[in-house]
KEMAR-177768 format. One record per residue (C-alpha): residue in three letters; x, y negated, z negated. Coordinates in steps of 0.05 Angstrom, whole numbers, plus 5000, padded with zeros to 4 digits. Each point is the difference from the previous one (the first is absolute). Example, Ala and Ser with C-alpha at 12.3 -4.5 7.8 and 13.67 -1.06 7.14 Angstrom:
Ala524650904844
Ser502749315013
% end
This chain:
Unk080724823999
Unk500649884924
Unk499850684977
Unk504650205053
Unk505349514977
Unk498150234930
Unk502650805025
Unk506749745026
Unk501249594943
Unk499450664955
Unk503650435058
Unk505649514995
Unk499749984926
Unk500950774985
Unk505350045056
Unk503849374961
Unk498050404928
Unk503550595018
Unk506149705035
Unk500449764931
Unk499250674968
Unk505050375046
Unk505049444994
Unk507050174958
Unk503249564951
Unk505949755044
Unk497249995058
Unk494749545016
Unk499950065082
Unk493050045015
Unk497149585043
Unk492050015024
Unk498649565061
Unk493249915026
Unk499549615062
Unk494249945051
Unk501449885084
Unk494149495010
Unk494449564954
Unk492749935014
Unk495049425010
Unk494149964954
Unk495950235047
Unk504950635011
Unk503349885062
Unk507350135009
Unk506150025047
Unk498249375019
Unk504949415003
Unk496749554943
Unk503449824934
Unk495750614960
Unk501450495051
Unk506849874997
Unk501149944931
Unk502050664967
Unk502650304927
Unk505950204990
Unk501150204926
Unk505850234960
Unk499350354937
Unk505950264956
Unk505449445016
Unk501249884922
Unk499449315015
Unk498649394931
Unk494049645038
Unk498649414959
Unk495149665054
Unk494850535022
Unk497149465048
Unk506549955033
Unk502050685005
Unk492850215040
Unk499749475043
Unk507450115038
Unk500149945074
Unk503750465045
Unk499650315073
Unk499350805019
Unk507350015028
Unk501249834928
Unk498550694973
Unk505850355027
Unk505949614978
Unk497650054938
Unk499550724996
Unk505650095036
Unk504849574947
Unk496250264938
Unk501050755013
Unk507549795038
Unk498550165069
Unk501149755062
Unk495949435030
Unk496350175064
Unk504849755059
Unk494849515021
Unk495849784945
Unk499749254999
Unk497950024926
Unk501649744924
Unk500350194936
Unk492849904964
Unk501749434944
Unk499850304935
Unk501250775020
Unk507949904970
Unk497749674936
Unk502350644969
Unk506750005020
Unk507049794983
Unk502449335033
Unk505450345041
Unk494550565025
Unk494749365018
Unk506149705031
Unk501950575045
Unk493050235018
Unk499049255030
Unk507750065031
Unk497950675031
Unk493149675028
Unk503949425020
Unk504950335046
Unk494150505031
Unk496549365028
Unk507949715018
Unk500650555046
Unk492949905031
Unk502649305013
Unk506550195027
Unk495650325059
Unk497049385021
Unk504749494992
Unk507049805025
Unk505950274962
Unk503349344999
Unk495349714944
Unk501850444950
Unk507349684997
Unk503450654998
Unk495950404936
Unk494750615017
Unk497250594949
Unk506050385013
Unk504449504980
Unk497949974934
Unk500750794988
Unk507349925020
Unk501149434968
Unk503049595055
Unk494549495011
Unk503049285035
Unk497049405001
Unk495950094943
Unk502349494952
Unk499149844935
Unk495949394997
Unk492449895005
Unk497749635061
Unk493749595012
Unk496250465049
Unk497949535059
Unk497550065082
Unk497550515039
Unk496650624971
Unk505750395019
Unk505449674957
Unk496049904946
Unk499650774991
Unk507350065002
Unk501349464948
Unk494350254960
Unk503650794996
Unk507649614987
Unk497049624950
Unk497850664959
Unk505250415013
Unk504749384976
Unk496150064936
Unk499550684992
Unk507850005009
Unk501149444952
Unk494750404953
Unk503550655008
Unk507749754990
Unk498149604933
Unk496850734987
Unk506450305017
Unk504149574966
Unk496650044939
Unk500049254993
Unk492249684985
Unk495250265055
Unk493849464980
Unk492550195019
Unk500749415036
Unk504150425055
Unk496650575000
Unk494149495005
Unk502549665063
Unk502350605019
Unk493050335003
Unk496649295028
Unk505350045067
Unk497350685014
Unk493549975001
Unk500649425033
Unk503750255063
Unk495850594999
Unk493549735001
Unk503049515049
Unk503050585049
Unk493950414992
Unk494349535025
Unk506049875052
Unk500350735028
Unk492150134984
Unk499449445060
Unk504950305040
Unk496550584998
Unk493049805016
Unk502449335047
Unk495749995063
Unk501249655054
Unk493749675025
Unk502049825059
Unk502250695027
Unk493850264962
Unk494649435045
Unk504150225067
Unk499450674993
Unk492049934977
Unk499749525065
Unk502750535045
Unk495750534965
Unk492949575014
Unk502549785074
Unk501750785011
Unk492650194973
Unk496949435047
Unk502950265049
Unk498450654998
Unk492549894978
Unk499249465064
Unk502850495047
Unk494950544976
Unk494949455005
Unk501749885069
Unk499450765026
Unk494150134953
Unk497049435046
Unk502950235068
Unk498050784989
Unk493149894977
Unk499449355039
Unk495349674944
Unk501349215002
Unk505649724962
Unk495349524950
Unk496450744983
Unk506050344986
Unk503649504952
Unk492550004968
Unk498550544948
Unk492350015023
Unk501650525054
Unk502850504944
Unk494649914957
Unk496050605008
Unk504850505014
Unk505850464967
Unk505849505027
Unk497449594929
Unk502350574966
Unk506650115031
Unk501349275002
Unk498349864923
Unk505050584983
Unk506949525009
Unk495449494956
Unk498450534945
Unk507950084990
Unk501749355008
Unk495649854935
Unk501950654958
Unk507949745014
Unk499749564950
Unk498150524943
Unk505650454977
Unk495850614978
Unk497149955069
Unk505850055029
Unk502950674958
Unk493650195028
Unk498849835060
Unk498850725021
Unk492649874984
Unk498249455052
Unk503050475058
Unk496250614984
Unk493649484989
Unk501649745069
Unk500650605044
Unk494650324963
Unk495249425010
Unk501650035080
Unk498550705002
Unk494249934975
Unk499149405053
Unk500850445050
Unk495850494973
Unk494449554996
Unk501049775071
Unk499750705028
Unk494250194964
Unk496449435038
Unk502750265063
Unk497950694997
Unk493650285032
Unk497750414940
Unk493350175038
Unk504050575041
Unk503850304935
Unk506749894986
Unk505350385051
Unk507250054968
Unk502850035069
Unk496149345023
Unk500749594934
Unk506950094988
Unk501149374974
Unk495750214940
Unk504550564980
Unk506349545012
Unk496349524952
Unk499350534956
Unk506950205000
Unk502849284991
Unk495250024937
Unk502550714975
Unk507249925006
Unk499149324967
Unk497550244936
Unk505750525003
Unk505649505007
Unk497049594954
Unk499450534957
Unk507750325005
Unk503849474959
Unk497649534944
Unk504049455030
Unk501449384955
Unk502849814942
Unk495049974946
Unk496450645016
Unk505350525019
Unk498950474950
Unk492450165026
Unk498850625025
Unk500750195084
Unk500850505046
Unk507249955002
Unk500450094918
Unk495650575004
Unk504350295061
Unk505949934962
Unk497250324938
Unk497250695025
Unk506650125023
Unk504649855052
Unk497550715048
Unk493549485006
Unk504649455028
Unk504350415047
Unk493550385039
Unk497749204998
Unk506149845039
Unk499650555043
Unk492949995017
Unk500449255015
Unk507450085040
Unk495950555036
Unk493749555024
Unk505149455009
Unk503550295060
Unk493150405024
Unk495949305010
Unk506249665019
Unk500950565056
Unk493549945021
Unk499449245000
Unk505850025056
Unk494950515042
Unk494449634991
Unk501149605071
Unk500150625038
Unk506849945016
Unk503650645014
Unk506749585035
Unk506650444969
Unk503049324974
Unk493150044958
Unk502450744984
Unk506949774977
Unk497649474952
Unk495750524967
Unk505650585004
Unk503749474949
Unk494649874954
Unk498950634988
Unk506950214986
Unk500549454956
Unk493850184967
Unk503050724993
Unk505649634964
Unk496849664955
Unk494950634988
Unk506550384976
Unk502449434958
Unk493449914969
Unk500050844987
Unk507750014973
Unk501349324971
Unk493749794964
Unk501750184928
Unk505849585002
Unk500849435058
Unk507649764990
Unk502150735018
Unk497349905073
Unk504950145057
Unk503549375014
Unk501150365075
Unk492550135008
Unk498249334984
Unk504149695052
Unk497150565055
Unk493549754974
Unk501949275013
Unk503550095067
Unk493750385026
Unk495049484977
Unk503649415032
Unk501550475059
Unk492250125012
Unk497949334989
Unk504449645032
Unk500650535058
Unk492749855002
Unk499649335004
Unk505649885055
Unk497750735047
Unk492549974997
Unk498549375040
Unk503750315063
Unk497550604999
Unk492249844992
Unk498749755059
Unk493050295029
Unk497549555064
Unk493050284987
Unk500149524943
Unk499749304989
Unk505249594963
Unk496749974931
Unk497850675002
Unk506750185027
Unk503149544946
Unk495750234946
Unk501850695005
Unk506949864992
Unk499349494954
Unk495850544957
Unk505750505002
Unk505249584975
Unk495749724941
Unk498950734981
Unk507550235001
Unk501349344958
Unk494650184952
Unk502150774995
Unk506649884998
Unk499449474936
Unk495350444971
Unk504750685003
Unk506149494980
Unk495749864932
Unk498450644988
Unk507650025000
Unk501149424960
Unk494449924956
Unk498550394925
Unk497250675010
Unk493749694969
Unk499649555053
Unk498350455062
Unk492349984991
Unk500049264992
Unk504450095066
Unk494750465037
Unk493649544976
Unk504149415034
Unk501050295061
Unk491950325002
Unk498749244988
Unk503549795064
Unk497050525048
Unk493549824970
Unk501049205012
Unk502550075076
Unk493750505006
Unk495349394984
Unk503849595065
Unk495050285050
Unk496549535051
Unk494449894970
Unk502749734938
Unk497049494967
Unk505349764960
Unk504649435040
Unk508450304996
Unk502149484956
Unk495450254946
Unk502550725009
Unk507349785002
Unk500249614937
Unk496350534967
Unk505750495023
Unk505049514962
Unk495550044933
Unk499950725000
Unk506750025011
Unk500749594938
Unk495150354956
Unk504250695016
Unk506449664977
Unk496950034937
Unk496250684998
Unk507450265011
Unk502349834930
Unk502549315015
Unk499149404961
Unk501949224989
Unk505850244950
Unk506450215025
Unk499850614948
Unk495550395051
Unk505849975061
Unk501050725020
Unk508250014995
Unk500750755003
Unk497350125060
Unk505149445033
Unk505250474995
Unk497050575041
Unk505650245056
Unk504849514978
Unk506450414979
Unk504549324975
Unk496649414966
Unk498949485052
Unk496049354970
Unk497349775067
Unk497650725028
Unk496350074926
Unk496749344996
Unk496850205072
Unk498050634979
Unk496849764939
Unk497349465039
Unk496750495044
Unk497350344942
Unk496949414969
Unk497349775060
Unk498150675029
Unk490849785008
Unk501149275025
Unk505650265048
Unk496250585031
Unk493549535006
Unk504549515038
Unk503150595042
Unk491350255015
Unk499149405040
Unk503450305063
Unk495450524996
Unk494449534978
Unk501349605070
Unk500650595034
Unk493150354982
Unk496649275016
Unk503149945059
Unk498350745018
Unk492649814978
Unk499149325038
Unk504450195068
Unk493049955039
Unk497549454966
Unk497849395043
Unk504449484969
Unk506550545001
Unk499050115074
Unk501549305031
Unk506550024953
Unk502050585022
Unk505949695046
Unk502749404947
Unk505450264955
Unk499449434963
Unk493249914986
Unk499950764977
Unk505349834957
Unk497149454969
Unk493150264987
Unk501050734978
Unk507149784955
Unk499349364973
Unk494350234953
Unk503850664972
Unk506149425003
Unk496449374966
Unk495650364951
Unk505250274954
Unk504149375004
Unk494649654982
Unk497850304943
Unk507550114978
Unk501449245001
Unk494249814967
Unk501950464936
Unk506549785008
Unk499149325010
Unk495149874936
Unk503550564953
Unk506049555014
Unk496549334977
Unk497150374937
Unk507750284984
Unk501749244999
Unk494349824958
Unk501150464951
Unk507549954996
Unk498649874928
Unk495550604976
Unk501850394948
Unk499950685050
Unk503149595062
Unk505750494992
Unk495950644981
Unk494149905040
Unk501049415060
Unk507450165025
Unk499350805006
Unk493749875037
Unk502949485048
Unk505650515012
Unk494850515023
Unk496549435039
Unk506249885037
Unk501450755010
Unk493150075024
Unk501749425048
Unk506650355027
Unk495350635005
Unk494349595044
Unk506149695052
Unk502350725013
Unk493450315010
Unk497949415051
Unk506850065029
Unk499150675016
Unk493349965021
Unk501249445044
Unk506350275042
Unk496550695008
Unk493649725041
Unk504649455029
Unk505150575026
Unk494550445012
Unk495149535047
Unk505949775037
Unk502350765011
Unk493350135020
Unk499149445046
Unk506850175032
Unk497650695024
Unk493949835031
Unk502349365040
Unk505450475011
Unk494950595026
Unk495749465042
Unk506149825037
Unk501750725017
Unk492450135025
Unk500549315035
Unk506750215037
Unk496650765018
Unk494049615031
Unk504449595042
% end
């Protein structure tokens, strides 16, 4: 540490030398500042909240100033917000419209008395209008800034006043009081009569007085919390996660029917992979109080979904008979494993995510280097496979009904669409047709929706039960939700992007091919995995915890006049696009297990209560994300409030708890969505076939 001091001192010392050496007789305006954002402990540790964390330099060299006390001149105290008023009056510039700051004592040494008088006048009224804002125009008495610049300033008076009550009028009787005295100073200047030190003295005291005053004033405006809205809302918070963690204790305990004192013990979960998935929430509950973990907090979700791959791949191996050889067409679920771990690395891979380590090499870099011919066949090789495995993911059930046909005619003109924008727009993405765009959007909600509200009446098939029946449809929809996000990203989303795009969706098909019956993973397990890889591609798509990595340009795709709401959904969208379409796989997720389990034993006697189907085969896909999302929120909340005094609570802390409450938003609409599609779609189902049993009743009779 000593000889790295020792270089600065010499860097600063042949900067200072030569500002010397360059500077002109009659003009001696340089000025060298050297200032540092945060201190350090002895033990190194900074951005912490203690007094040598927080204590900083700030250094001014060149201010011609006669120091006569060295002591006193290096041991001045003054605040960050301090800086700019300072430079703003020495180089005669405006103020900063909100800056709650003062003038560093000393800085004006150099000046004349009517220039220190005027830089303090100028300061003074910046933090006057800042008070204007928040309090009552009737205790100023008639005076304001503007006033004073047209000279018709009432109620001032011209005597000094003992400065007395509330905080509020002593601030105004502080500022009368100096601008009395700078009057009184200025018209004995005027009139040539004898202007003593004495007034230019007082003059200087009433001031600084009312600015330190105002200042610490405003800097607790500024930072006031109210504790009592701050406990109700952390009250509501904790009761909300209670809640939601009690109601997924009480279906964990009526769907696996273990007894309640087993299931609120952790004994039962001690030797499988629900430790791991449970301990995840705990892992980022701990990092949440570190602010390099959270700029990269990119690293625990790749760590987590790579670590339950490799769970699963473990637990497969065990499974497998390798006596007979390995069969690709038998053991599936190895080559899904395999998958999950290929397209993984690859995500993981595309973007170096972060804050500290962005300029790293990745694929995306290298993409973007070779040339952008690379990146356009990467788009349209991925659009390409998009739309093939999303077409043949709505097949896969068999189903050859026309409405089936009709949802699949409009995916694949919109993936024609965006095929043709990827060929002719890709160089340059803000030249896209604005008219195209909107085709692309009204066939996309056209085929979704269109699928979600026709399929359930037209799959009914009496050869099959109701969760097979059910399942099917359920299956559909999930795919024309998933397809139809996916093709609206590829849309969306930076050329760059469509391979990250691609591996996601290879990643879902490969995770509803693992839901077979004779999985020996319980749902829950699978569902909250779904919601970690969801998170962990948020990342590999470029995003970060700093708002600097927001795409913006892509929010204006096939908007032709600026519209503030349509763009902040858009780029919402965008941001959101992996946790979103992982949300949106759960239909499909349901679907495929209830496909797989129709002829189970415990689905059969079921089979005719709505509600208990309901209950069983939505509330985990319902509770699991909730769960999970309240926790987060919940303790990144508490650890915003404990760290309301870090130095990075501004730069760190508050853009994370905006993505934490984005991510929120993100988790209600996904659950939403999930939730009225199996709802609308069981109760469709149901309809048909009570309807159906009455007819064949009625033909018996």
């Amino acid at each position: 540490m000593a000889s790295k001091l020792k270089e600065m001192d010499d860097v600063v010392r042949t900067m200072h030398l030569r500002a010397i050496m360059d500077r002109s007789d009659d003009k001696e305006q340089t000025l060298l500042i050297i200032v540092s954002d945060h201190g350090m402990t002895e033990s190194g540790n900074h951005g912490g909240s203690s007094y040598e964390e927080t204590d900083s330099l700030m250094l001014f060299i060149g201010l011609s100033s006669n120091i006569s006390d060295y002591a006193a001149a290096t041991n001045n105290v003054a605040f960050q917000v301090d800086l700019a008023p300072t430079l703003a009056l020495l180089f005669g510039v405006p103020i900063p419209k909100n800056n709650v700051g003062v003038l560093v004592p000393g800085t004006l040494n150099s000046l004349r008395d009517y220039e220190q008088l005027r830089a303090l006048e100028l300061n003074s009224w910046q933090l006057l209008r800042l008070m204007q804002a928040q309090l009552p125009s009737s205790l100023f008495g008639g005076f304001s800034c503007n006033c004073f610049l047209d000279g018709t300033c009432e109620g001032l008076g011209s005597d000094i006043s003992e400065c007395s009550g509330d905080k509020e009028k002593q601030l105004i009787c502080l500022f009368r009081n100096a601008a009395v005295l700078h009057g009184i100073w200025k018209s004995k200047k005027l009139s040539e009569s004898s202007s003593s030190m004495e007034d230019f003295s007082r003059s200087l005291d009433a001031y600084n007085a009312f600015l330190k005053t105002a200042s610490e004033w405003l800097a607790s405006k500024t930072t006031e919390k109210p504790v009592l809205l701050l406990g109700l809302g952390i009250s509501a918070m904790l009761l909300s996660c209670f809640v939601c963690v009690s109601l997924f204790l009480s279906l964990f305990k009526e769907v696996y029917h273990e007894p309640k004192d087993r299931v609120y013990s952790l004994s039962y979960l001690l030797n499988s992979e629900e430790v791991f998935i449970l301990a995840v929430p705990l892992l980022f509950v701990i990092s949440m109080g570190s602010s390099s973990m959270v700029e990269e907090e990119h690293y625990i979700w790749h760590f987590t979904v790579a670590t339950f791959y490799l769970l699963l791949l473990f637990k497969t191996a065990k499974s497998l008979n390798f006596s007979k050889g390995i069969n690709i067409f038998r053991d599936y679920k190895l080559g899904s494993i395999f998958s999950l771990l290929i397209s993984g690395r690859l995500l993981r891979g595309w973007h170096q995510g972060g804050v500290n380590w962005t300029y790293l090499p990745d694929i995306s870099k290298w993409l973007e280097q070779v040339g952008s011919g690379y990146v356009k066949w990467i788009q349209l090789i991925s659009s390409f496979l998009v739309i093939g495995l999303g077409l043949i993911t709505l097949f896969r059930t068999g189903s050859k009904r026309k409405s089936v046909c009709v949802v699949a005619f409009g995916f694949s003109t919109c993936g024609f669409l965006i095929l043709l924008h990827a060929w002719r727009y890709q160089d340059d993405m803000f030249e896209v047709s604005t008219v195209t765009a909107k085709l692309i959007y009204l066939l996309l909600s056209i085929s979704a929706i269109g699928a979600a509200l026709a399929l359930p009446w037209s799959m009914i098939n009496k050869d099959k039960s109701f969760l097979a029946e059910a399942g099917d449809c359920l299956y559909l929809i999930g795919s024309a939700y998933v397809l139809s996000w996916c093709l609206l990203q590829l849309l969306l989303q930076q050329p760059i992007n469509s391979g990250p795009i691609l591996l996601l969706l290879i990643q879902i098909l490969a995770i509803s091919g693992l839901s077979s019956k004779d999985s020996q993973i319980n749902e829950w397990v699978e569902i909250a995995a779904l919601y970690y890889m969801g998170m962990a591609g948020h990342f590999a798509l470029g995003n970060s915890n700093t708002l600097a990595t927001i795409d913006v340009a892509g929010a204006f795709i096939g908007i032709s006049s600026h519209s503030t709401i349509l763009s902040g959904i858009l780029m919402f969208m965008i941001t959101y696009a992996s946790p979103i379409l992982f949300l949106l796989s759960l239909v499909m997720y349901i679907g495929a297990y209830l496909r797989n389990h129709s002829h189970s034993t415990r689905s059969a006697h079921r089979d005719t209560n709505l509600g208990e189907v309901l209950k069983l085969k939505l509330g985990f896909p319902c509770l699991v994300p909730l769960c999970i999302n309240s926790i987060l929120l919940t303790a990144y909340t508490v650890v915003l409030l404990l760290m309301r005094n870090h130095l990075f609570v501004w730069s760190v802390f508050s853009p994370k708890y905006l993505y934490v409450c984005a991510t929120t938003l993100g988790t209600y609409i996904g659950v939403f969505v999930v939730a009225v599609t199996v709802t609308y779609t069981f109760s469709v189902t149901c309809l048909l076939r009570s309807n159906t049993r009455t007819r064949q009743d009625t033909t018996i009779m």
